[in-house]
C-alpha positions, 0 to 999 in steps of 0.5 A, spaced: 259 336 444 254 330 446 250 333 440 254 333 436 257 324 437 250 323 436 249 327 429 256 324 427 254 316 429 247 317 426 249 320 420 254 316 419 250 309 421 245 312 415 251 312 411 253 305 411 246 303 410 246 306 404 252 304 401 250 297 402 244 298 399 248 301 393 246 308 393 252 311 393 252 318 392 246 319 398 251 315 402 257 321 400 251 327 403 251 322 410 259 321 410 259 329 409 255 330 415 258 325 419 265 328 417 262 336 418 260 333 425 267 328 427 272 332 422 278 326 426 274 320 424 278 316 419 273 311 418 268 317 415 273 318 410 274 310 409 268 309 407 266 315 403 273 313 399 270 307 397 262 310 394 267 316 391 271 309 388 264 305 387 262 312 382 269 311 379 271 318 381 278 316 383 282 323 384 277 325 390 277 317 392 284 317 393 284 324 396 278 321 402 283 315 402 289 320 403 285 323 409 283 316 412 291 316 412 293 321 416 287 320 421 289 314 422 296 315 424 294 319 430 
């Protein structure tokens, strides 16, 4: 399980480092990874929501923000 906070915190620090640097679709592979890693973390989904906005891919944008929603809740 350590494994596994680990690979999600790496992966997702990667992601936002790279959504600063403006390289949006590189982020998307990293939040992919942190999310296979922490399925529950909303701020993943957040964050992957706004580089898939930034793409201008606005269905699947709303969708990660939908899935930040529900998350979020818990």
């Amino acid at each position: 399980m350590f494994s596994r906070k680990k690979d999600y915190k790496s992966h997702f620090e990667k992601g936002v480092a790279l959504f600063n640097e403006r390289r949006y679709s590189e982020m998307i592979s990293e939040l992919n990874e942190a999310i296979d890693a922490n399925g529950e973390s909303a701020e993943a989904y957040f964050y992957k929501g706004k580089a898939l906005e930034e793409l201008k891919n606005y269905g699947a944008a709303l969708n990660a923000y939908t899935t930040t929603a529900k998350l979020d809740r818990v």
